[in-house]
C-alpha positions as CSV (number, residue, x, y, z in Angstrom):
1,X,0.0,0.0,0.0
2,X,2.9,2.2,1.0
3,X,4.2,2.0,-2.4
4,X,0.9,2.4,-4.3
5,X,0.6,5.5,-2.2
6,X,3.6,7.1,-2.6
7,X,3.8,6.2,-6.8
8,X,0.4,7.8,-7.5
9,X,1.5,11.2,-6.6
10,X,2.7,13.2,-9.4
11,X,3.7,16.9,-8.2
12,X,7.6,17.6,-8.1
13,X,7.4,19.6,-4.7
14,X,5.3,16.8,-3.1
15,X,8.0,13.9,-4.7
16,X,10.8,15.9,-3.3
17,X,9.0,16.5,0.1
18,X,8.1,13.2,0.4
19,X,12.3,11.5,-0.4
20,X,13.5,14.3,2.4
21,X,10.9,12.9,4.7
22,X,12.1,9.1,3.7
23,X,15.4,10.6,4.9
24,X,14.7,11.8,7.8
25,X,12.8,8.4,9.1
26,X,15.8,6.7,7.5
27,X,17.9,8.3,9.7
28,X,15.5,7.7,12.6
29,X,15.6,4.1,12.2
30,X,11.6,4.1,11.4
31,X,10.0,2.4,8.8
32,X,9.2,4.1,5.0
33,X,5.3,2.7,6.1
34,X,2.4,5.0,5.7
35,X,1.1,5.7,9.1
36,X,4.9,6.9,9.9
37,X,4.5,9.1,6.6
38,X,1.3,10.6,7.3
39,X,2.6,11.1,11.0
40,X,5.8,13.1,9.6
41,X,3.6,14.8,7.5
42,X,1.0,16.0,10.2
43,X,3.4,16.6,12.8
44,X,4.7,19.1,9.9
45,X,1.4,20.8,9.4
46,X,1.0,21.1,12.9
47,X,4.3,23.2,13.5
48,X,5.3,25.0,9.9
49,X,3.2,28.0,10.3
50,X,4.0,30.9,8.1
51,X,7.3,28.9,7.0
52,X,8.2,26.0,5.0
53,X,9.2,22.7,5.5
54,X,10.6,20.1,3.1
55,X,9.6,23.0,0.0
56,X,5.8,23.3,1.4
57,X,3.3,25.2,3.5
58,X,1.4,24.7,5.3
59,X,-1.5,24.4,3.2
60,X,1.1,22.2,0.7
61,X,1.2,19.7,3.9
62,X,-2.6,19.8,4.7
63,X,-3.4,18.7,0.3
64,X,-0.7,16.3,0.6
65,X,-1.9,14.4,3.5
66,X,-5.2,14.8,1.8
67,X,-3.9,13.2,-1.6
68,X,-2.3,10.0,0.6
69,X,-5.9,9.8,2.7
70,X,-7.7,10.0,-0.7
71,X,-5.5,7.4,-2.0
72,X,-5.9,4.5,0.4
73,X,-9.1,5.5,0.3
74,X,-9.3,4.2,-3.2
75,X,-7.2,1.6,-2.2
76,X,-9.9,0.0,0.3
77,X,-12.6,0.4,-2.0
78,X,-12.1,-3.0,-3.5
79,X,-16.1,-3.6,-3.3
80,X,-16.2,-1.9,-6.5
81,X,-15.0,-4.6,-8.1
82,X,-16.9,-7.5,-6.5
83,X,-18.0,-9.6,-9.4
84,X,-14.4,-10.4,-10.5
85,X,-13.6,-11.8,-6.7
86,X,-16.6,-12.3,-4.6
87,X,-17.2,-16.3,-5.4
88,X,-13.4,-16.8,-4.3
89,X,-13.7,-14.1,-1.9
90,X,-11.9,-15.9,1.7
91,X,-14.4,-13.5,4.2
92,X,-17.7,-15.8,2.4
93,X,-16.1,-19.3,3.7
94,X,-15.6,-16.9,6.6
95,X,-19.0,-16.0,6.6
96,X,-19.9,-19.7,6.3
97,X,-19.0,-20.9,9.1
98,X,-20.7,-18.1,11.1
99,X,-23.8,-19.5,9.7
100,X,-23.8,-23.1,10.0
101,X,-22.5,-22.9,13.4
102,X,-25.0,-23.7,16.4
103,X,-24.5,-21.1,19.1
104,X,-26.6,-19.3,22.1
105,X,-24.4,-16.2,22.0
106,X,-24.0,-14.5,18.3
107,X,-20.4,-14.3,16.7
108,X,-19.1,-10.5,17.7
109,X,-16.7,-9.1,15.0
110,X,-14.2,-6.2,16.0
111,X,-12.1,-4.7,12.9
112,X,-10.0,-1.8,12.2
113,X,-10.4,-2.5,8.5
114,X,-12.5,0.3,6.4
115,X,-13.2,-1.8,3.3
116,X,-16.2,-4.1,2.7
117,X,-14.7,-7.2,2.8
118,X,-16.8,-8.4,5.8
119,X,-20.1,-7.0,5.0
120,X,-19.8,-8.4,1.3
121,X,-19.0,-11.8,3.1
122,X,-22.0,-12.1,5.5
123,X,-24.3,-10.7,3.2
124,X,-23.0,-13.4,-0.2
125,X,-23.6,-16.0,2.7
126,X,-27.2,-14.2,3.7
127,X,-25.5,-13.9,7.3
128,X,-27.7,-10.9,9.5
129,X,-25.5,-9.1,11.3
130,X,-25.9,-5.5,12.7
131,X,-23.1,-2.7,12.9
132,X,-24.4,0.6,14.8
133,X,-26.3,1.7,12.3
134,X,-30.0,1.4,11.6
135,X,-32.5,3.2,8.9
136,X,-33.0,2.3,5.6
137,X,-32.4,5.9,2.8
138,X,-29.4,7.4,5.0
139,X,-28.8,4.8,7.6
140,X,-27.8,6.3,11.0
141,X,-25.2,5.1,14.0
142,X,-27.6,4.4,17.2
143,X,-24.8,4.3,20.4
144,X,-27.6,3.3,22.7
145,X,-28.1,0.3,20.6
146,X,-24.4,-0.9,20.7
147,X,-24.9,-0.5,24.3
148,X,-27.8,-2.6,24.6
149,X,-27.3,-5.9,22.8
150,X,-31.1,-6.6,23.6
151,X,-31.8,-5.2,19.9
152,X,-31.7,-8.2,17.4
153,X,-29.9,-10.2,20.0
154,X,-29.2,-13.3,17.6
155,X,-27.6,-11.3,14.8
156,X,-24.0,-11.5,14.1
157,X,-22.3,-8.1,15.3
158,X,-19.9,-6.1,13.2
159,X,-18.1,-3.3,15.2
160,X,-15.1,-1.4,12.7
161,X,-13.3,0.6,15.1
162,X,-11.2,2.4,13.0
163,X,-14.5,3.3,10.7
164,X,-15.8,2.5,7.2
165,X,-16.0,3.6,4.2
166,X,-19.2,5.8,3.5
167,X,-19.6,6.9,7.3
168,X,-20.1,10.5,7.0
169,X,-20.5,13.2,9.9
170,X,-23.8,15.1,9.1
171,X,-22.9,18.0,11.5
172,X,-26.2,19.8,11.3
173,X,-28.2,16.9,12.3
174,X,-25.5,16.5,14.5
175,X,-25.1,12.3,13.7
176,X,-23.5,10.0,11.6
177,X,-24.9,8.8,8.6
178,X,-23.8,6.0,6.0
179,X,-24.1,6.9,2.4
180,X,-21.9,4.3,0.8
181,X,-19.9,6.4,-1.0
182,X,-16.6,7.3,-0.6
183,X,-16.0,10.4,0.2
184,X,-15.8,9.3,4.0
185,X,-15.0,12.5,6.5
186,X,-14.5,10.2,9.9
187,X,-12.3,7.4,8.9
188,X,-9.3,7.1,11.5
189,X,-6.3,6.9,8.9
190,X,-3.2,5.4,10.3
191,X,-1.0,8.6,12.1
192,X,-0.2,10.0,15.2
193,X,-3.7,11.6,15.7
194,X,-5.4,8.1,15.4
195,X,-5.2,8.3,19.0
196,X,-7.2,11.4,19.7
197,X,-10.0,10.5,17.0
198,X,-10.7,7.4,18.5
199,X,-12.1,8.8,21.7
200,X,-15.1,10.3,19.6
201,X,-17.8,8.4,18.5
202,X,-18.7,6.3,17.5
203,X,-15.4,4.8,18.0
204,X,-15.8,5.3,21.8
205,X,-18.9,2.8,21.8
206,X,-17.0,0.3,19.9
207,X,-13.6,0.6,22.7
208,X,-16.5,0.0,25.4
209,X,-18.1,-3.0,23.3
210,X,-14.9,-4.6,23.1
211,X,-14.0,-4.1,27.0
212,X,-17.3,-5.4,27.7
213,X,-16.8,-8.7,25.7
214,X,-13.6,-9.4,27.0
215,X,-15.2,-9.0,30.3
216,X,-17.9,-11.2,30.1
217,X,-17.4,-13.9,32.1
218,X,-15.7,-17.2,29.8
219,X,-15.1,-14.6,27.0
220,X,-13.1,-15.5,24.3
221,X,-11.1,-13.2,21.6
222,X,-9.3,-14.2,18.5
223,X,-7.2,-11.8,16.8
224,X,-6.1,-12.2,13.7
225,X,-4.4,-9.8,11.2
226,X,-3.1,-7.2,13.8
227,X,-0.2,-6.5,14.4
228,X,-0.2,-4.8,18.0
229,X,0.7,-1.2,16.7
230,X,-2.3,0.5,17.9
231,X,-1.7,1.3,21.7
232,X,-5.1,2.5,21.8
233,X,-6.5,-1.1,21.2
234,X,-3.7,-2.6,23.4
235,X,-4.6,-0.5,26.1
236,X,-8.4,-1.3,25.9
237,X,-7.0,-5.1,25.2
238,X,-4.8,-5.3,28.4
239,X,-7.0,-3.0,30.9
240,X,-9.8,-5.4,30.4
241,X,-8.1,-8.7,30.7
242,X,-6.7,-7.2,34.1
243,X,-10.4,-6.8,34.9
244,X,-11.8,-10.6,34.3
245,X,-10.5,-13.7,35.8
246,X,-12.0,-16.2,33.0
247,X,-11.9,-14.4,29.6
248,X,-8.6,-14.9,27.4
249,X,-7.3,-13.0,24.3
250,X,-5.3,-15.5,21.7
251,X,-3.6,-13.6,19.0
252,X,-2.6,-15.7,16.1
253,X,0.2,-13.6,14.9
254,X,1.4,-13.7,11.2
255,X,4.6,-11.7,11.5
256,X,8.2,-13.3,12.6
257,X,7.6,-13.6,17.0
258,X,11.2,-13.1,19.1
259,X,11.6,-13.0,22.5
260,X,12.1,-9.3,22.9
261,X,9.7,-7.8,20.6
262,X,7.3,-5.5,21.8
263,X,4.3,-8.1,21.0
264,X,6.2,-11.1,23.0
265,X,6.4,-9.0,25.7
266,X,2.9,-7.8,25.8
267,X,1.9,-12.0,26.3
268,X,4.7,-12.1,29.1
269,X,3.5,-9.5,30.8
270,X,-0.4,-10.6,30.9
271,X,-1.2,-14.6,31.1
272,X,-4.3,-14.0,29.7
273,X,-2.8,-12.8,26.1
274,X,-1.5,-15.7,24.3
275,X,0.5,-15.0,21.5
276,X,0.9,-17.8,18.3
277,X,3.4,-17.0,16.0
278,X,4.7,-19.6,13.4
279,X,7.6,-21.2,15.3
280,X,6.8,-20.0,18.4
281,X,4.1,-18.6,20.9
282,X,3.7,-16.9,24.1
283,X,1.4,-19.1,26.5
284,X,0.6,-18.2,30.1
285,X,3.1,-15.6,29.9
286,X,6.1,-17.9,29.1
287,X,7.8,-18.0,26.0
288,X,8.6,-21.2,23.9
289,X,9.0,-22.9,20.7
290,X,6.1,-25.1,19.1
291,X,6.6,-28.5,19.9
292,X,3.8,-31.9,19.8
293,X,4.5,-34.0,22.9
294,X,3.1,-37.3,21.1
295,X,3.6,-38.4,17.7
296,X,0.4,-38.3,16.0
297,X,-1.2,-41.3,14.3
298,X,-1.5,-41.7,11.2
299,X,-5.9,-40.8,11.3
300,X,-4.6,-37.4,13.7
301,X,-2.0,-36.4,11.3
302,X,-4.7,-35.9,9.3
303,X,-6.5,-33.0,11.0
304,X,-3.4,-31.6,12.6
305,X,-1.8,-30.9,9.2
306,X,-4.6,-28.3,9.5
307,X,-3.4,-26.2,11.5
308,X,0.5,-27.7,12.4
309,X,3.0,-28.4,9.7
310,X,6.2,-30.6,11.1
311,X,9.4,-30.3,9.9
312,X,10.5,-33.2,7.3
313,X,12.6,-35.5,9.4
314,X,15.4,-38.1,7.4
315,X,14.8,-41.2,8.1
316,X,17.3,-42.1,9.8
317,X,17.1,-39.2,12.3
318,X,14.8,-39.6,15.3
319,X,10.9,-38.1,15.6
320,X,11.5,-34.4,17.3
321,X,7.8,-33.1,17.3
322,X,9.1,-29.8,15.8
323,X,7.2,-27.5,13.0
324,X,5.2,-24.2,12.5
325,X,1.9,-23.1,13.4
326,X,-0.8,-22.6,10.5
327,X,-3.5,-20.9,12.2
328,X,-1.4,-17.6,12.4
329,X,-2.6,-17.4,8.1
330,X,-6.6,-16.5,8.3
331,X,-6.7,-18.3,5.5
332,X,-5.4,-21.6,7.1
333,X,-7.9,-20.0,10.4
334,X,-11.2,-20.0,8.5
335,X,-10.7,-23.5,6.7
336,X,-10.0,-24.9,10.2
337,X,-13.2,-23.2,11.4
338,X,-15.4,-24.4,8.7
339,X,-13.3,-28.3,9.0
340,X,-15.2,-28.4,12.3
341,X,-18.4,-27.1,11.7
342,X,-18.3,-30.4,9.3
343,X,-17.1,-32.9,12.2
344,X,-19.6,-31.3,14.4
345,X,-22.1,-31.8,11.8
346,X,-21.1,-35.4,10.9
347,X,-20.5,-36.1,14.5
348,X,-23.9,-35.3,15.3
349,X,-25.8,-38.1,14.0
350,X,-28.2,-35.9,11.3
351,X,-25.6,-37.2,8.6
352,X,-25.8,-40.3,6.9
């Protein structure tokens, strides 16, 4: 996305502006990535006054960060394109297993993703689900109703708490509206303000939704995707685990897990975050490498090569039980999901 971002813009002044700010993170040892760009570039608005920075303005600063917000913007709006993808689309087997699934309590679904990949999901798999909003012509965010999970109680809940695309703050009606277009006002783009925005709503109601679930008494979070960069969410993560004594957050992390990075140390610190990476994984807040105590039968080996792959041994070396972790790929995550909706199903006795 970074590169998309930064190609599409044309202007000389904004080109050069934007290889003296590539320096300057260089230089900083932080990543060329796009919230650390539209950081740099904010924190430049913020303080250039009457002056230039980098060859701009102020006003230069406030129609680049505009282009870049415009830009992923356009990115995210994959929806438009729907017919070419959605019958391959991973978030409809996602879907599927929502709704073959027998549950008393309703799948809750918290993402900081603005696209429509979710709600083109559920709605391919004819899943109801409800997100804040009600109303039919310009469909408006209830906070009361997020609150009160007594309204359509069995439907699958969609919370994005970074915003969507088509949200829209209608400031003399004073509420926000979806128009599902995409010239979104109150998306939380990726910089150093993301904090800030998130304490309005209806991001606020979302934060307490989540606190609430982890709460709950037995409650169970999967995370999948993040990366633990948002101290927002980690803070709203780790306040409410410290707050339940049976609830447990299990991140299935994609990126490379060490020892002493930042998201390790997050699982050390709180025995109620588990962290699954692909060789290793933070568990009760010790750290350790994947490892099966037994070796599997031949009929196991079967559904643990679902989510466990173990390293090719020689055959004349010894069994060692090592290997990688699947699950931490949400594409490996949702075919395990919908592997056991089928044993349930088949276990259950309505199959022939």
């Amino acid at each position: 996305m970074t590169k998309r971002i930064i190609d599409s813009i044309s202007e000389e002044k904004y080109k050069k502006a934007l290889e003296m700010i590539k320096k300057e993170l260089d230089e900083s040892n932080i990543k060329y990535y796009i919230e650390y760009i539209l950081s740099n570039i904010t924190q430049k608005e913020q303080v250039v006054g009457s002056e230039k920075l980098c060859g701009l303005t102020k006003d230069d600063f406030e129609k680049l960060r505009e282009k870049i917000e415009k830009e992923m913007i356009k990115l995210a709006s994959v929806h438009k394109k729907k017919d070419s993808f959605i019958h391959n689309l991973l978030h409809c087997d996602f879907a599927q297993w929502i709704a073959q699934a027998s549950r008393k309590i309703p799948v809750e679904i918290f993402t900081t993703n603005y696209d429509y990949l979710l709600e083109l999901g559920l709605e391919y798999r004819n899943v109801p689900y409800f997100d804040g909003f009600v109303g039919s012509f310009e469909p408006f965010f209830s906070t009361s109703l997020v609150e009160d999970l007594k309204f359509l109680p069995q439907c699958t809940k969609l919370w994005k708490l970074h915003g969507s695309l088509g949200w829209y703050l209608d400031k003399e009606n004073k509420k926000i509206i979806r128009r599902y277009q995409d010239d979104s006002t109150i998306i939380v783009f990726p910089s150093l303000l993301k904090y800030d925005n998130s304490k309005k709503q209806p991001y606020v109601s979302f934060m307490d939704r989540l606190t609430k679930f982890i709460k709950e008494d037995d409650g169970v979070l999967f995370v999948s995707g993040y990366s633990f960069n948002d101290q927002h969410i980690n803070d709203v993560l780790l306040n409410a685990l410290d707050r339940t004594r049976t609830s447990h957050v299990i991140a299935l992390y994609f990126d490379k897990l060490s020892k002493d990075s930042h998201v390790a140390k997050l699982g050390i610190g709180q025995p109620k975050l588990s962290i699954y990476g692909k060789n290793n994984a933070v568990i009760g807040g010790k750290f350790g490498n994947w490892k099966l105590k037994t070796k599997p039968a031949r009929d196991e080996s079967i559904i643990m090569n679902l989510y466990f792959d173990e390293d090719v041994i020689e055959p004349e070396k010894a069994w060692t039980g090592k290997g990688n972790y699947k699950l931490q790929d949400f594409a490996n995550f949702v075919k395990f999901l919908n592997y056991l909706n089928y044993e349930n199903y088949r276990n259950s006795g309505d199959s022939k």
